[in-house]
N, C-alpha and C positions, 0 to 999 in steps of 0.2 A: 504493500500500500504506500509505499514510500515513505511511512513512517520512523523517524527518528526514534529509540529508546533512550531517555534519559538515563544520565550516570545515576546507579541504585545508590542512596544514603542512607544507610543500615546502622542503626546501632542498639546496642542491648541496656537497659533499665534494669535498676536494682532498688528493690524497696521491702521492708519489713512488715510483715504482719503480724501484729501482737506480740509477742516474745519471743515464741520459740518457732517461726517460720520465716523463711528470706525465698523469695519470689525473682527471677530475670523472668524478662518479656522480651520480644525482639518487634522492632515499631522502623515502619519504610516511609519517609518523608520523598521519595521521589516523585515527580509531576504526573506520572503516568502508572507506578507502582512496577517501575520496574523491579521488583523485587525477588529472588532467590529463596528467602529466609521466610516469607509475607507467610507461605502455608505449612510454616514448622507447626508444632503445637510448642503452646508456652510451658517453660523450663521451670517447673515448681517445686515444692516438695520434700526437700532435705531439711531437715532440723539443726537447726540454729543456736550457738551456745547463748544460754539465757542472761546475756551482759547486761538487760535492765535488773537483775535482782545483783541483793547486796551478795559478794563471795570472798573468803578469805582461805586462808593457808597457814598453816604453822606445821614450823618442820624442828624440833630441839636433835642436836648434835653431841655427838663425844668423840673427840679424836684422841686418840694415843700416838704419838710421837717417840721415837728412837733412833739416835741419830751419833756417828760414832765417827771423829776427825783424828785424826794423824800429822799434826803442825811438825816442823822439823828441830825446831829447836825444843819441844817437849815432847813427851810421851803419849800415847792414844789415849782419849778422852773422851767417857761414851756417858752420853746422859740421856733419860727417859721424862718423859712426861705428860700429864693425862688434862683437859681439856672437857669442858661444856660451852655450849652454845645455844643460839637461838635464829634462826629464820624466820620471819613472817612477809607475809601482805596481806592486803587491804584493799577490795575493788569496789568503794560505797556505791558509785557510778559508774557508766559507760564512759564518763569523761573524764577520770580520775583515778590513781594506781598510787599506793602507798605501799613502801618497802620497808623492812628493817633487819638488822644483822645484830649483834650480839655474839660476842666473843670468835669473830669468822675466822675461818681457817680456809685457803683457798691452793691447797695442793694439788686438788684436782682440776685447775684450771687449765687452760691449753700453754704451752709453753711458751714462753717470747722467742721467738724468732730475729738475733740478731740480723744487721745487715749492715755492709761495710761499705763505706764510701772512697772514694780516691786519700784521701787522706785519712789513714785508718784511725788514726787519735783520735780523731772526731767522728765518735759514733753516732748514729740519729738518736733522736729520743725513742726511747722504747712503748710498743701498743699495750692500752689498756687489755686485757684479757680476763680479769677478774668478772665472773658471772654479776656480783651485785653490780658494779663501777659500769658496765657495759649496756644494762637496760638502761632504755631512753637517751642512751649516749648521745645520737644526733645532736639535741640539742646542744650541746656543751663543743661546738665544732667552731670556737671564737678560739681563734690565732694568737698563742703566745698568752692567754689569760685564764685559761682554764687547762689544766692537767690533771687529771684526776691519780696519777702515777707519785706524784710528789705525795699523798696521803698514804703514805710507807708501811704504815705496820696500823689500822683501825682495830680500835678495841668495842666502839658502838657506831652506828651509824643508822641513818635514818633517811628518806628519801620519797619525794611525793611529786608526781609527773601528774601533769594536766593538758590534756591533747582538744581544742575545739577548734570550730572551723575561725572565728576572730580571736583564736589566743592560746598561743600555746607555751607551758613554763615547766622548770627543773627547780627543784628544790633540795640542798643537799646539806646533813648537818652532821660531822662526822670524829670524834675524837682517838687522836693518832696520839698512841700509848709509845709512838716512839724506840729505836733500836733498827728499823727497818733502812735500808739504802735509797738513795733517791741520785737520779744524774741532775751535776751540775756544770752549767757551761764554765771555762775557763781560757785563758788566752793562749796556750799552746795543746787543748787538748779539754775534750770532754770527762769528769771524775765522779766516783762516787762517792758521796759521804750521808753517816749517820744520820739521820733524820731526828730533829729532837722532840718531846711532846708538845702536843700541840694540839687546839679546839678550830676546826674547820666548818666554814659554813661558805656554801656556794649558790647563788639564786642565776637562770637565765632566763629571760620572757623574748619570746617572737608574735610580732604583732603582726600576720599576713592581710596584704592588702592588693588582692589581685597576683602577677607575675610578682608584685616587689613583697620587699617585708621590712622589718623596724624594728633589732632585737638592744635588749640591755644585758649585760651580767656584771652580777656582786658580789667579791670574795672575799672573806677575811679569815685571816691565821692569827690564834691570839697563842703565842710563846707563855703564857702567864703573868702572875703579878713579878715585875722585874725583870722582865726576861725579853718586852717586846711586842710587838702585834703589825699587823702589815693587812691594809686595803686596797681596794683597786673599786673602781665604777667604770664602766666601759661601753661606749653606746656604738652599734656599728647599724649599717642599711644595705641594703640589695637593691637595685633596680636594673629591671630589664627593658631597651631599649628597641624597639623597630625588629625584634627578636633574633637581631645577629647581635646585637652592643648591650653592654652591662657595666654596672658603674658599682665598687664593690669600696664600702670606707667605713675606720671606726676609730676613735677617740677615747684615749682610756686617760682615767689619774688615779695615781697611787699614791698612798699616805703609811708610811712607815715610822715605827717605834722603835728606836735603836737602844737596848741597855747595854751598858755595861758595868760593872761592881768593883769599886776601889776601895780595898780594907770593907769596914763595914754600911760606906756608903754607896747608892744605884744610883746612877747617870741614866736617864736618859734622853734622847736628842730627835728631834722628829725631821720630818722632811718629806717634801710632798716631791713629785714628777710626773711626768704628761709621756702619753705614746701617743701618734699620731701616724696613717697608712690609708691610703690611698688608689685604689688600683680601678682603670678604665681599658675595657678588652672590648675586642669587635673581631669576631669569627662569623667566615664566609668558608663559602667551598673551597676559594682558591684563596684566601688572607687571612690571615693570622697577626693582630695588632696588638700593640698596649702598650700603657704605661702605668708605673709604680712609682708613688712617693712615698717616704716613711722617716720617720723620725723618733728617734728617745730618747728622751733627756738622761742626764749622768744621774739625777737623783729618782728615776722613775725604777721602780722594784715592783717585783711580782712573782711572788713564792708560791705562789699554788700554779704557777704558768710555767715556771720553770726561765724567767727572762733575766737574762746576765741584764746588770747594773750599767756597764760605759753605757754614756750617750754615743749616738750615730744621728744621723742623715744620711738617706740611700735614696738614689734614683738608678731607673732601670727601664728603658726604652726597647723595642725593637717592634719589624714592620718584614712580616714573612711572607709575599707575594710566594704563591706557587701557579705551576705552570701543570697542563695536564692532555695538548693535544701537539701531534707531530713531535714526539719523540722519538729518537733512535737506541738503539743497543734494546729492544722489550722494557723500556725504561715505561712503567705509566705514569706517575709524577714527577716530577721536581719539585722543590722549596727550599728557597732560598733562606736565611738566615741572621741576617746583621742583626746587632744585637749592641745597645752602648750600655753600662755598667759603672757608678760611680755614688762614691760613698765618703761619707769624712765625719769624724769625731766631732764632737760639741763646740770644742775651741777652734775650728775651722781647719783642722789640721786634715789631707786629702789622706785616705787610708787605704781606698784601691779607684782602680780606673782601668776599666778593661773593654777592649773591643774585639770582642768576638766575628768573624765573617764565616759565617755558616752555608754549605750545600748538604741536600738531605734526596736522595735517588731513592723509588720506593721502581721495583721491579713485577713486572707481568706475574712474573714466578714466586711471590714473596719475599724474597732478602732484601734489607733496605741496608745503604752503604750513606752512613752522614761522611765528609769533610768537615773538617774546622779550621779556618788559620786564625792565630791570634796574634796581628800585628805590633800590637798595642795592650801588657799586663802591668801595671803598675799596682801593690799593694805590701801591706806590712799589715800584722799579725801586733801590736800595740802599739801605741803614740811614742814611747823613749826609742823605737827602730827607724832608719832609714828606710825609705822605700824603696822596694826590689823591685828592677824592669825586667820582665821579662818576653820573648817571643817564641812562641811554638807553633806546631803542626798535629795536628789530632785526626784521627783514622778512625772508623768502628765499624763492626759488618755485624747485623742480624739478622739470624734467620731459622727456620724452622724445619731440621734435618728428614725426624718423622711424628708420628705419631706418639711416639714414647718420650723422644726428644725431641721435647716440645723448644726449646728457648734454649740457643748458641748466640752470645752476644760477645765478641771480641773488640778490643781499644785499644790503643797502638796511640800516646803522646812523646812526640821527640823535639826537641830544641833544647830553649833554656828553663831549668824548671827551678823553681823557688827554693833557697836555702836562707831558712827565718834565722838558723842560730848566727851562718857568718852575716845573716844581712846583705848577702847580692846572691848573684843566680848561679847555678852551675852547668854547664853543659851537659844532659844525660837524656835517660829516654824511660818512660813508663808503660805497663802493658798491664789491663787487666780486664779479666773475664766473667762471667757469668752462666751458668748452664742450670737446667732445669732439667729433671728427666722424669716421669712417668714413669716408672717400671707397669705397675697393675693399677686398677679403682682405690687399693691403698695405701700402697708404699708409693713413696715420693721420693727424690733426691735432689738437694738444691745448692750447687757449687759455687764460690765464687771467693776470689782473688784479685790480689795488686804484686805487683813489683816494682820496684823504683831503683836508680841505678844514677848516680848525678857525678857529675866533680867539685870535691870541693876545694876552696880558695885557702884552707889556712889547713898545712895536713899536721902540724904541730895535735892539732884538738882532735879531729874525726878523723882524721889518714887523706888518703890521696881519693877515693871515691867514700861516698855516702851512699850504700846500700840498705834498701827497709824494701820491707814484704810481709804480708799476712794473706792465709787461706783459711777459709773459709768451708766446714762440710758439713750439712744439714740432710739427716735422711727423718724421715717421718714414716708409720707407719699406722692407719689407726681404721678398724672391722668395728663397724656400728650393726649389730643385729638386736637382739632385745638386752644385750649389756654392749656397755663401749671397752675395748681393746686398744689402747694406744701404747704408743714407740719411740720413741727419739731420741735420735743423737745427736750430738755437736763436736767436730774437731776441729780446732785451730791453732795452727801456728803461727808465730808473728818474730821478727826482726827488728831493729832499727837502732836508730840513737833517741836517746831522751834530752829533747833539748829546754825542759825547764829547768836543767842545772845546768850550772857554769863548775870546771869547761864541760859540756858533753859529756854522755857513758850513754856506753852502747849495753842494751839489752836485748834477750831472748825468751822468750819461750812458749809453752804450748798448754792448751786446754783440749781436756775428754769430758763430757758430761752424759751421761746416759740417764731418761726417765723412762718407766715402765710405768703406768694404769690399768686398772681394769674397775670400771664407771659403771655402777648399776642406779639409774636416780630415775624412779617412777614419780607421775604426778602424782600419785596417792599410797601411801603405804610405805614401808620398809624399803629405805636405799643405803646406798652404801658403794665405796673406793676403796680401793689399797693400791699404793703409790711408792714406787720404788726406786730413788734414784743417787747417784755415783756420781762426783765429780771428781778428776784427777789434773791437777793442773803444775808444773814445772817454773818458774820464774826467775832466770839465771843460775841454773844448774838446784835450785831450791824446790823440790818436789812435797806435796801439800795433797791431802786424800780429805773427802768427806762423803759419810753415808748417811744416807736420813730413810727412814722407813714410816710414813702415813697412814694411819688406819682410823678411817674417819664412815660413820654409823649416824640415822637421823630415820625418822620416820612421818611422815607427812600426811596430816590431816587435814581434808577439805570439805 
């Protein structure tokens, strides 16, 4: 008939009936009913957990502990210890979830997963993994203000999430009995130290309004009477733009209580600081844009975020045009790269300045080969240092062997590479890797490594080259049926010189850690873990064993 059929607009409806019934329909708005779906029958029928009524949970715990170290300048040292606890929640509402923990013990958690960056001293911060710390985590996803990792060792804690369509908020009140480790930034390297007691309370609200949103977070750490306290208020926004552009900013200040105790009297000295961050992107198929500004003053602190103290100012530009039609070699894309970098302490003092010139080839076949030249590296590592010029060439190829090896990513930087203790550059080359392998659906293996190789300028202190290296061996292994079976291992070796002393010393050595689980945790009734794991680790010829054994029991009424 020469009729035309309109494009069919199909889509499915969802709506509740009374409590315990959830209803899809499927509804054709096209002009003519051009529709496929129009003479389904409608999707009814399955019952519904009943989230308008009120529902709770308590689960009481006893973990036994035994745990047996082999330090080298004493004798093995094995001590036992037995534990109670508490779990609960609280679901008054559909729109409301109330948590609480009581003497938690989180053995059974999934392991942290190291990961090693080009410069191995500087580890990333470590993932939340702890089951309470991780519901409703989303929210808590503000930059530098919120760590929920720095709350080390909790002895109570309490927690109440509120999800609506105008307003959604984290509530967190937690007291850290202290002893536990927490990472701290530092100027030639990331460290761990003791965590001391401490009363934690952390608030976030997001205000959604359309694409954008409107959130706040409140944190404070009170050290106790004499000892300190540390604030922060922190307002950030989202807005989405013409829906390639977005505009991403937030404003924090922090009010810090510094004690400290001379003979029988307590100092203390307050001081406020400001963060401020900036960032506008605009992604296309073929662009890739933005810009970053940021700044934090010398007095701005934030202990529940984990943000080192120096002021900075940082900007950071770059404009990625990619290309994607008439190429040669089976190339399907190109994208380009330039990239400007520059940053300077509070006193005006420049701290790096880098220009990056980037190519990125993405292939028919899957392997994608970046370039990098970096004509242009200027930085130093603290304000008493000179600043290192440096210029290199950077190489990397990934790509995706088979099915089991899944992820081969190899890097290859040669020219001048940065040497912080003499304060100028050396001549050398760096190479490092990353592999991923699948064996089966459980066992996993996750490889990765650096090597570095430079010349140095003064061979009185470090010799005639500076060599560092760390590897990295991650297997996991974990059969989920109606109990959980987990695995894992960690080996690493490491090299290098330590250069927060003068002169230099070089150090070595290696880490083994092995965890065994086996996770029996029912929504209802009788659970229970046993948790078994080994570490053996070596530190300039200084070898060091600890075994810990978990045996943690809880039964769960709802």
């Amino acid at each position: 008939s020469g009729k035309t059929t309109a494009t069919p607009r199909v889509y499915a409806e969802y709506f509740r009936v009374a409590d315990r019934i959830e209803n899809y329909s499927t509804h054709d708005t096209s002009a003519d009913g051009g529709c496929l779906l129009c003479k389904a029958p409608q999707l009814t029928g399955f019952s519904a957990v009943a989230s308008e009524r009120f529902s709770w949970t308590l689960r009481p715990t006893a973990v036994f502990e035994s745990s047996k170290s082999t330090p080298a300048d004493s004798g093995s040292a094995t001590q036992h210890s037995l534990h109670y606890g508490l779990d609960f929640s609280v679901r008054p509402s559909p729109n409301w979830w109330v948590a609480g923990t009581w003497h938690p013990n989180f053995s059974d958690r999934e392991p942290d997963q190291p990961a090693l960056t080009k410069d191995a001293q500087f580890s990333p911060w470590l993932a939340e993994t702890r089951p309470f710390f991780t519901q409703g985590s989303d929210l808590f996803q503000v930059s530098s203000v919120i760590n929920t990792r720095q709350i080390a060792n909790p002895d109570l804690a309490v927690q109440a999430t509120g999800r609506t369509d105008s307003f959604a908020s984290k509530w967190l009140l937690a007291e850290d009995q202290g002893g536990g480790t927490v990472l701290m930034p530092g100027t030639y390297g990331n460290g761990g130290v003791m965590a001391p007691k401490s009363r934690n309370f952390i608030g976030r609200g997001i205000l959604p309004t359309g694409n954008n949103d409107v959130g706040f977070a409140l944190t404070e750490r009170d050290y106790g009477a004499g000892r300190g306290s540390n604030q922060v208020l922190a307002l950030d926004t989202h807005q989405r733009f013409n829906g390639d552009s977005q505009f991403s900013g937030g404003l924090a200040y922090s009010q810090t209580s510094a004690c400290a105790s001379g003979g029988a009297l307590i100092e203390c000295a307050r001081f406020g600081g400001h963060k401020f961050n900036a960032l506008v992107t605009r992604k296309q198929d073929l662009l890739d844009a933005g810009l970053f500004l940021g700044e934090v003053s010398t007095a701005y602190r934030s202990d529940l975020g984990g943000q080192a103290q120096s002021g900075y100012r940082e900007l950071d530009a770059w404009w990625w045009p990619s290309t994607a039609t008439d190429l040669p070699w089976g190339i399907s894309r190109m994208d380009w790269q330039p990239e400007w970098v520059a940053s300077q302490d509070s006193s005006g003092r420049v701290m790096e300045q880098i220009l990056p010139l980037g190519a990125q080839l993405t292939f028919q076949s899957g392997p994608v080969l970046a370039l990098k030249l970096v004509p242009l590296a200027k930085q130093r590592l603290s304000a008493d240092q000179s600043l290192i010029s440096t210029r290199s060439l950077n190489a990397s190829l990934t790509f995706s062997p088979s099915t089991t090896w899944q992820k081969c990513w190899i890097g290859v930087t040669t020219g001048e590479l940065p040497d912080y203790f003499n304060t100028r550059a050396g001549h050398g080359y760096s190479i490092s890797t990353d592999q991923v392998l699948a064996l089966s659906r459980a066992l996993s293996l996750h490889l990765n490594g650096s090597w570095n190789s430079k010349r140095a300028t003064d061979a009185a202190v470090s010799g005639a080259t500076i060599r560092e290296g760390v590897a990295l061996l991650t297997a996991n292994y974990q059969y989920q049926s109606f109990s959980r079976v987990r695995w894992a291992t960690q080996w690493q070796r490491y090299l290098g010189w330590d250069l927060a002393t003068a002169p230099a010393t070089a150090f070595s050595g290696s880490n083994v850690a092995h965890t065994l689980s086996w996770i029996h945790e029912p929504r209802v009734g009788l659970g229970y873990s046993i948790n078994l794991s080994h570490q053996a680790s070596q530190d300039n010829a200084t070898p060091k064993n600890i075994s810990l054994l978990t045996l943690k029991a809880g039964y769960a009424f709802w």
